[in-house]
N, C-alpha and C positions, 0 to 999 in steps of 0.2 A: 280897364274894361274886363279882364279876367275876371278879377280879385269880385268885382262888382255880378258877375254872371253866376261865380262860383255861389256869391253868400246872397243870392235872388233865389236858385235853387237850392240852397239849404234853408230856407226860411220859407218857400213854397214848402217841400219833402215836411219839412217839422210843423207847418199847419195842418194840413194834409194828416198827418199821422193823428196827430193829436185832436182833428176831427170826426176821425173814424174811432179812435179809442173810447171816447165822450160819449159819442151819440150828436153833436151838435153842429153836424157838415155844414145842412141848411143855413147858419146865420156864418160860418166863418165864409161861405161858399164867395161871397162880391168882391172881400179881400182877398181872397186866394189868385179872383181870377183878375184883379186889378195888377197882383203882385205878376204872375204869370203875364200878365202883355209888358210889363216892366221888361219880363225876364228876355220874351220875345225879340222885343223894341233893343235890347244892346245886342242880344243875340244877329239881329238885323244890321244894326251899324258896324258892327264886327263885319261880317260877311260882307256890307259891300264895300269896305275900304279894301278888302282883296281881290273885290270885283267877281264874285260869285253870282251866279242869277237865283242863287237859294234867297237869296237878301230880299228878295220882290216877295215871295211868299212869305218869309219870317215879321213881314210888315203886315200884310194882309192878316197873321193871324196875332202879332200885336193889336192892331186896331178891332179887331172881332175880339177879342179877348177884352181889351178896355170897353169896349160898346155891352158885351155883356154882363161884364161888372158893374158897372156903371147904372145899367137898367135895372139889377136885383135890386140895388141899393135899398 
């Protein structure tokens, strides 16, 4: 799950960059934020196998995060 959290966030950070550098945020923006509820969503199963109550919100904002990727589409 690490290995999977680390290389969500370097592949968000490296679109991200390379969207501001372009000019072309607007069409990379659905993917970013599809990848970002990804990153959430382990981020979330993480936290609740240790039984953190962060885990309820890190879902919440996976699920907002896929809803709003989803919709630019």
């Amino acid at each position: 799950m690490k290995i999977l959290r680390i290389s969500l966030a370097i592949i968000v950070v490296a679109l991200a960059s390379y969207g501001l550098i372009t000019g072309t945020s607007g069409i990379i923006l659905p993917y970013l934020m599809l990848l970002m509820g990804g990153m959430y969503l382990v981020i979330g199963v993480t936290e609740f196998q240790k039984r953190k109550p962060v885990a309820f919100t890190s879902f919440l904002v996976a699920g907002f995060s896929f809803f709003v990727g989803i919709y630019t589409i």
